[in-house]
BAKOLMI-563138 format. One line per field, with one value per atom (N, C-alpha, C): residue number from 1; residue in three letters; chain; x, y, z. Coordinates in Angstrom, 1 decimal, m for minus. Each point is the difference from the previous one (the first is absolute). Example, Ala and Ser with C-alpha at 12.3 -4.5 7.8 and 13.67 -1.06 7.14 Angstrom:
num <- [1  1  1  2  2  2]
residu <- [ala  ala  ala  ser  ser  ser]
chaine <- [A  A  A  A  A  A]
x <- [13.2  m0.9  0.9  m0.4  0.9  m0.8]
y <- [m5.7  1.2  1.2  1.1  1.1  1.1]
z <- [7.8  0.0  0.0  m0.7  0.0  0.8]
This chain:
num <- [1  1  1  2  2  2  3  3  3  4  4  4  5  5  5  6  6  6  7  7  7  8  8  8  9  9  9  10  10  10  11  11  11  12  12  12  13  13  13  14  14  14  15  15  15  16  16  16  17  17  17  18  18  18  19  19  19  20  20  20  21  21  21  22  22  22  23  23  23  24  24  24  25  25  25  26  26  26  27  27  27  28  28  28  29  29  29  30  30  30  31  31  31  32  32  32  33  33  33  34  34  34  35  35  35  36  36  36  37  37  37  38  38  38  39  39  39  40  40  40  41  41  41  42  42  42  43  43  43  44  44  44  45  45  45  46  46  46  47  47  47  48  48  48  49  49  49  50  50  50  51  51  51  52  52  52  53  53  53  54  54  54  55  55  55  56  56  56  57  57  57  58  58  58  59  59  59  60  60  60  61  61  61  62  62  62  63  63  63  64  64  64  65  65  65  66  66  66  67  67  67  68  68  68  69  69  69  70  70  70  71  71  71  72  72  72  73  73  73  74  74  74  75  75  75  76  76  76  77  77  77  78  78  78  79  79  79  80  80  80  81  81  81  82  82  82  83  83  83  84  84  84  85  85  85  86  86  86  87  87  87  88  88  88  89  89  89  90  90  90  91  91  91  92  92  92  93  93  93  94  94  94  95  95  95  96  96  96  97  97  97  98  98  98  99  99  99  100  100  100  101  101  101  102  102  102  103  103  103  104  104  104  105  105  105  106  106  106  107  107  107  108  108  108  109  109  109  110  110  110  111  111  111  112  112  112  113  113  113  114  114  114  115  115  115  116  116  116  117  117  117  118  118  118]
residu <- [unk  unk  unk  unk  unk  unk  unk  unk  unk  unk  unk  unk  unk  unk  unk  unk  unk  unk  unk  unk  unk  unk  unk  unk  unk  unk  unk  unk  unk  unk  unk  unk  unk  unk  unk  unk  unk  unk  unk  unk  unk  unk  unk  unk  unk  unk  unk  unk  unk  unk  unk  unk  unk  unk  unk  unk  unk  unk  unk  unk  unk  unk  unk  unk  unk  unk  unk  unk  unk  unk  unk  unk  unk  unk  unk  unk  unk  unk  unk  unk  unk  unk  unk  unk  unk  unk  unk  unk  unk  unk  unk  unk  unk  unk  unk  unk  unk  unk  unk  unk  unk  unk  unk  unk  unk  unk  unk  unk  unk  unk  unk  unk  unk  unk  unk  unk  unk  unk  unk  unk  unk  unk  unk  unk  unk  unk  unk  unk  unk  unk  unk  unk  unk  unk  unk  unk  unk  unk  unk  unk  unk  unk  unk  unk  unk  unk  unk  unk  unk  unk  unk  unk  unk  unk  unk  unk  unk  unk  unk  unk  unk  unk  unk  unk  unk  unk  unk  unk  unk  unk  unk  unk  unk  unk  unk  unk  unk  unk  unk  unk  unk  unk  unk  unk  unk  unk  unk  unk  unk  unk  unk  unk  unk  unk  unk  unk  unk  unk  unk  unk  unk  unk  unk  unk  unk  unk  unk  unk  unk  unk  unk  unk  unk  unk  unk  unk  unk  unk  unk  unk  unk  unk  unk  unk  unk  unk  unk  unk  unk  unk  unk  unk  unk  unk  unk  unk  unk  unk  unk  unk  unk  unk  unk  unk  unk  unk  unk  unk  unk  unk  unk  unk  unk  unk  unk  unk  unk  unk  unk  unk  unk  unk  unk  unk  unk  unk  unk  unk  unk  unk  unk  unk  unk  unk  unk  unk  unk  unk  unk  unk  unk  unk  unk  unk  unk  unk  unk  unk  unk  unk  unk  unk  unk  unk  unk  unk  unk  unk  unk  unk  unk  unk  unk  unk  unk  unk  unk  unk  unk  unk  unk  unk  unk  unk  unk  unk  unk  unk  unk  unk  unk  unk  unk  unk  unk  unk  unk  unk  unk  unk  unk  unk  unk  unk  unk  unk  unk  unk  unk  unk  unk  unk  unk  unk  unk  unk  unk  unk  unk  unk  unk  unk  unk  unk]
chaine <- [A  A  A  A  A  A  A  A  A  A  A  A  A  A  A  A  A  A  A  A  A  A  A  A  A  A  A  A  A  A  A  A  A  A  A  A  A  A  A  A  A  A  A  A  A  A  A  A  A  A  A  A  A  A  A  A  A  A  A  A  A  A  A  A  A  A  A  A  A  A  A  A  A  A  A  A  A  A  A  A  A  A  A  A  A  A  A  A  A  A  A  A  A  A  A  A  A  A  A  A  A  A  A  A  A  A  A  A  A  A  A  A  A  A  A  A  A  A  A  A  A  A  A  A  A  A  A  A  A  A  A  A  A  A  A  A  A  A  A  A  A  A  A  A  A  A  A  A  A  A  A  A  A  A  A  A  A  A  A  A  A  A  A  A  A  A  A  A  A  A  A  A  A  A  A  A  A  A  A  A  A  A  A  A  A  A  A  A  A  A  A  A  A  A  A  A  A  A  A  A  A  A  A  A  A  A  A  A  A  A  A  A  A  A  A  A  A  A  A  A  A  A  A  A  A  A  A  A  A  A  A  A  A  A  A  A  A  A  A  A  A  A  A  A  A  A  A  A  A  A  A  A  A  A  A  A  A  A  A  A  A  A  A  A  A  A  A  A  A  A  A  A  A  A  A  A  A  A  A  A  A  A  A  A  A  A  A  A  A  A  A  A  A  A  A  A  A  A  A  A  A  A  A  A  A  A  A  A  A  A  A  A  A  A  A  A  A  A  A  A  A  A  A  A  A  A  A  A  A  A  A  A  A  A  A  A  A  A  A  A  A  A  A  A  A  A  A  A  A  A  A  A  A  A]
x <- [m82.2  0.9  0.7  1.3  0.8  m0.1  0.0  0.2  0.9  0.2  1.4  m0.2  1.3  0.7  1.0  m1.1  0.3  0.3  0.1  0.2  m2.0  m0.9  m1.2  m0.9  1.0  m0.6  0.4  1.3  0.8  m0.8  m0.3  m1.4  m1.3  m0.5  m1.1  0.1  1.0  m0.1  0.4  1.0  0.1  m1.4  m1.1  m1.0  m0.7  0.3  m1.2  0.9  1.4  m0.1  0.2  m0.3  m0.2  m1.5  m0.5  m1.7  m0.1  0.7  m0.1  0.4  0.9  0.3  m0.8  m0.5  m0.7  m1.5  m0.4  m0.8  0.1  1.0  0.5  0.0  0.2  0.6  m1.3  m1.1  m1.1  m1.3  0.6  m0.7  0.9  1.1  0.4  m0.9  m0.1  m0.5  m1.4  m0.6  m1.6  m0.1  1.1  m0.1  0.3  0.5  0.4  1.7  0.6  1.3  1.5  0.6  1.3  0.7  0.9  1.3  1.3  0.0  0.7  0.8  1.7  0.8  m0.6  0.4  m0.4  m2.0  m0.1  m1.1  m0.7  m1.2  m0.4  0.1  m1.3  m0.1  0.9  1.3  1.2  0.7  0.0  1.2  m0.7  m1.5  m0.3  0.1  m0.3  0.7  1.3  1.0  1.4  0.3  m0.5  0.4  m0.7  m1.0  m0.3  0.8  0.6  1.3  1.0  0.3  0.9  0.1  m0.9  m1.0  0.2  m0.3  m0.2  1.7  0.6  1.7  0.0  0.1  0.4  m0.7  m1.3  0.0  0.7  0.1  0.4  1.4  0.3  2.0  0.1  m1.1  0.0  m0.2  m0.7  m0.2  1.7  m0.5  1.5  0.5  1.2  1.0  m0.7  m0.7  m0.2  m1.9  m0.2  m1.3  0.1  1.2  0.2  0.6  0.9  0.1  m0.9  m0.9  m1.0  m0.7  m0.6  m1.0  0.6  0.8  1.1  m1.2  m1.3  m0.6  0.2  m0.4  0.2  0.9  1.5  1.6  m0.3  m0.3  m0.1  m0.4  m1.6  m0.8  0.5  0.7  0.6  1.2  0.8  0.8  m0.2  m1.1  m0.8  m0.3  m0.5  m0.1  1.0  1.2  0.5  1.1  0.1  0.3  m1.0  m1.1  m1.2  0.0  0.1  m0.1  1.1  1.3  1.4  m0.3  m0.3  m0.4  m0.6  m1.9  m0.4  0.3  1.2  0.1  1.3  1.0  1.5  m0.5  m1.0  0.2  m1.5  m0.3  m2.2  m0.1  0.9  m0.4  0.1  0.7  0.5  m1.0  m1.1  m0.7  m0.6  0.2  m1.3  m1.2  m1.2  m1.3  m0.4  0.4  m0.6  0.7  1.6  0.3  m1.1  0.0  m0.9  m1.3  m1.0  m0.9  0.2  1.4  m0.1  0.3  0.7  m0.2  m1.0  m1.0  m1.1  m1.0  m0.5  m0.5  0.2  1.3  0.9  0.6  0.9  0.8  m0.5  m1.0  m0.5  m1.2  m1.1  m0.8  0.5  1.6  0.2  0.6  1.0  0.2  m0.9  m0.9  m1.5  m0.5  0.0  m0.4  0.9  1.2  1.2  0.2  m0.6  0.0  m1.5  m0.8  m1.6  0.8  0.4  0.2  1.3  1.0  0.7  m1.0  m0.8  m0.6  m1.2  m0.8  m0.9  0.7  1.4  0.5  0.5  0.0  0.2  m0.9]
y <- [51.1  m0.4  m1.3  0.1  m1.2  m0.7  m1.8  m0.9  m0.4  0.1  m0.3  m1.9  m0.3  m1.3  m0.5  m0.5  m0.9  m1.6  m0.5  m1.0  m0.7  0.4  m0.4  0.4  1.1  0.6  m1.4  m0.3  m1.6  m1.0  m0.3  m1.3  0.2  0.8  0.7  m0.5  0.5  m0.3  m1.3  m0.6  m1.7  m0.9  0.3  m0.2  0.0  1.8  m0.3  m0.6  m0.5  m0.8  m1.9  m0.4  m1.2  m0.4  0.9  0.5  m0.2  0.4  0.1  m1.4  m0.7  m1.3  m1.1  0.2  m0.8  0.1  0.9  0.4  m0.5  0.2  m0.4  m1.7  m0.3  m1.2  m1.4  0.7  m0.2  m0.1  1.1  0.3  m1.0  m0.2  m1.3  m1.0  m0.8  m1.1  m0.4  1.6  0.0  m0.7  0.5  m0.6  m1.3  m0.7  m1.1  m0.2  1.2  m0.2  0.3  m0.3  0.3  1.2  m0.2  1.0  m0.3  0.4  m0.2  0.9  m0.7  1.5  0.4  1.6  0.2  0.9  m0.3  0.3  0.8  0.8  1.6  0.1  m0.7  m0.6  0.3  m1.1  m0.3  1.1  0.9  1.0  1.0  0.1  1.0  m0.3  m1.0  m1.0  0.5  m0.1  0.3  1.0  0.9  1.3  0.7  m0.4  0.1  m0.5  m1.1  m0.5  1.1  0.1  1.2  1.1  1.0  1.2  m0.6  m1.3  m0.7  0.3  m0.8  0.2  1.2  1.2  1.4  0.4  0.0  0.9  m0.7  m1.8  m0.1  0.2  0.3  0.6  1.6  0.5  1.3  0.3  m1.7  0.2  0.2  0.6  0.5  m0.9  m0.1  m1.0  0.0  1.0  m0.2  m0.9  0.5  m0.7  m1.7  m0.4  m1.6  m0.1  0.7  m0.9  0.0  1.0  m0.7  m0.7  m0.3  m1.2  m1.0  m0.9  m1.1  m0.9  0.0  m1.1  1.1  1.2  0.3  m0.1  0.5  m0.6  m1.4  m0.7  m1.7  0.3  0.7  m0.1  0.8  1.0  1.2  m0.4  m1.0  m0.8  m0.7  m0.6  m0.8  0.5  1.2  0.8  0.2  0.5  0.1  m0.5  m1.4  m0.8  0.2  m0.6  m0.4  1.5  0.8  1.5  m0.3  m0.6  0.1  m1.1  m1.0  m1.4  0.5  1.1  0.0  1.0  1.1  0.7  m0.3  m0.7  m0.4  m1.7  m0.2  m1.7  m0.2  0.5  0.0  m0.9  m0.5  m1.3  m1.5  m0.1  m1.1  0.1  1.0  0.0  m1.0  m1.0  m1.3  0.8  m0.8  1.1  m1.0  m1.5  m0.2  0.5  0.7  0.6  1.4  0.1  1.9  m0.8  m1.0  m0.3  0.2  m0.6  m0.7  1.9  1.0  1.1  0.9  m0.7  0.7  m0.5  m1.2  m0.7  0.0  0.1  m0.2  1.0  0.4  1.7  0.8  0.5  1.1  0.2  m0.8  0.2  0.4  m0.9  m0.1  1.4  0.4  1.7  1.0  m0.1  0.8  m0.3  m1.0  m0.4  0.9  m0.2  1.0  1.0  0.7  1.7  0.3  m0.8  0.5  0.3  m1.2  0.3  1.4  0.4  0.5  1.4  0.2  1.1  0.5  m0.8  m0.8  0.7  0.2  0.2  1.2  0.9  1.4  0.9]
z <- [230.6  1.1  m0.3  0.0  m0.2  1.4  m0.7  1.1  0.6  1.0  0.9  m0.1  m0.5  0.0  0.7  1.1  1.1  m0.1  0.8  0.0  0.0  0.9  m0.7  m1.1  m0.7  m1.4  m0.6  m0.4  m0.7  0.3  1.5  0.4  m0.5  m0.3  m0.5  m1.8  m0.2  m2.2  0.2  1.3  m0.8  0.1  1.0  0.6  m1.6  m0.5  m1.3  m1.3  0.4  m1.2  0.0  1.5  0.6  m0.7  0.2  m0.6  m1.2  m1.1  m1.8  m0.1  0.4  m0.3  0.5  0.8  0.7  m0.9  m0.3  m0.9  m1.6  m0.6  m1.1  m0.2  1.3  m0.1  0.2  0.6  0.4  m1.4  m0.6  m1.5  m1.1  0.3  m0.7  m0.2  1.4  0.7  m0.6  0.1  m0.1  m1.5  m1.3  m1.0  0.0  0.5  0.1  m0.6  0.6  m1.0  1.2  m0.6  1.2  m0.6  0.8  m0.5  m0.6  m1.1  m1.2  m0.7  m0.5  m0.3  m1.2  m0.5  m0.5  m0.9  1.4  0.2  0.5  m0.5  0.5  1.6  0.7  1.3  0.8  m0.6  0.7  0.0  m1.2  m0.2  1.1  0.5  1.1  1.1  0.4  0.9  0.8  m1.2  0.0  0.3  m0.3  m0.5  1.8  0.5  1.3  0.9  0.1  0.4  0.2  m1.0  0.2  0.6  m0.2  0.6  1.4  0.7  1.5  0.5  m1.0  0.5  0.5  m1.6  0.2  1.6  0.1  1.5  1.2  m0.3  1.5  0.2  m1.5  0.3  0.6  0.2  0.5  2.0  0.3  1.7  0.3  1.1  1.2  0.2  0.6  0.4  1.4  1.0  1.4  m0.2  m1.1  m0.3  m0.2  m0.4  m0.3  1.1  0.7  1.3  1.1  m0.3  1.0  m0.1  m1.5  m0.4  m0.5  0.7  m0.9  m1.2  0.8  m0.9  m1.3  m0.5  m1.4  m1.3  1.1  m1.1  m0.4  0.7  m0.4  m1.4  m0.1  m1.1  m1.4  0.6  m0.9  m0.6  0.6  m0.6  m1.1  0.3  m0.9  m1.4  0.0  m0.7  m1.2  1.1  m1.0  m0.9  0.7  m0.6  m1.4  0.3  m1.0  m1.2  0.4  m0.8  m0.8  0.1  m0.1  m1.6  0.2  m0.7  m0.8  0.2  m0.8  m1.3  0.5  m1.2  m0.5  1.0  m0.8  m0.6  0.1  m0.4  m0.1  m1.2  0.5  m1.3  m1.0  m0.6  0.6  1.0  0.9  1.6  0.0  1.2  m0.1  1.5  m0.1  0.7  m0.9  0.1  1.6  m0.1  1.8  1.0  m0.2  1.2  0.5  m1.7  0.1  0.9  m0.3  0.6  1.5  0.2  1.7  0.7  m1.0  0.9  m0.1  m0.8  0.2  0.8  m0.3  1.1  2.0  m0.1  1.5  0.2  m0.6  0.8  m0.3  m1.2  0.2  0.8  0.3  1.2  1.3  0.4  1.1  0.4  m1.0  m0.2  0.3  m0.4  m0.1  1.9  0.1  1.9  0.2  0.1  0.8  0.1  m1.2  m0.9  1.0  0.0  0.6  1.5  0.4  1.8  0.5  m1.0  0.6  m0.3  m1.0  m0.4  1.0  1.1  0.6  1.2  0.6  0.9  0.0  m0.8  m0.2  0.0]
């Protein structure tokens, strides 16, 4: 049975790839090491990033106007998706920190609540 791709099918996979990074990024840490170009880690890191853009370019247009807090973050996105594959030798690794640390948790709160209300 195929799965119908809704708008909380798309919240659902960014949810599990808010998850891999968060994860990835945490198993960095545990080694005692950051995030660095060129590097395995980082290149999954990234490459999850992306996967994150691609579904939230798929919510509805009536889905973003009714949850204004999401576009904010989806913007964000893809700006940052935009950077890291037209310009991924020039990526600063503490901006990548500050959206992993700070907009992607806060994304993931806003993803849980509109999902939470359906």
């Amino acid at each position: 049975m195929k799965e119908i791709k809704n708008d909380e099918y798309y919240l659902n996979k960014m949810l599990i790839y808010i998850e891999y990074i968060m994860v990835y990024v945490n198993n960095i840490k545990k080694e005692n090491s950051i995030l660095k170009p060129n590097d395995q880690a980082s290149d999954g890191v990234i490459y999850k990033f992306i996967q994150l853009r691609e579904e939230s370019a798929n919510l509805s247009e009536d889905f973003l106007n009714n949850y204004p807090s999401i576009p904010r973050n989806v913007k964000l996105l893809n700006g940052f998706r935009n950077r890291l594959t037209h310009d991924y030798d020039n990526v600063s690794y503490t901006f990548f920190d500050e959206i992993i640390e700070s907009d992607l948790p806060k994304l993931k709160k806003e993803i849980l609540k509109v999902i939470k209300r359906k």
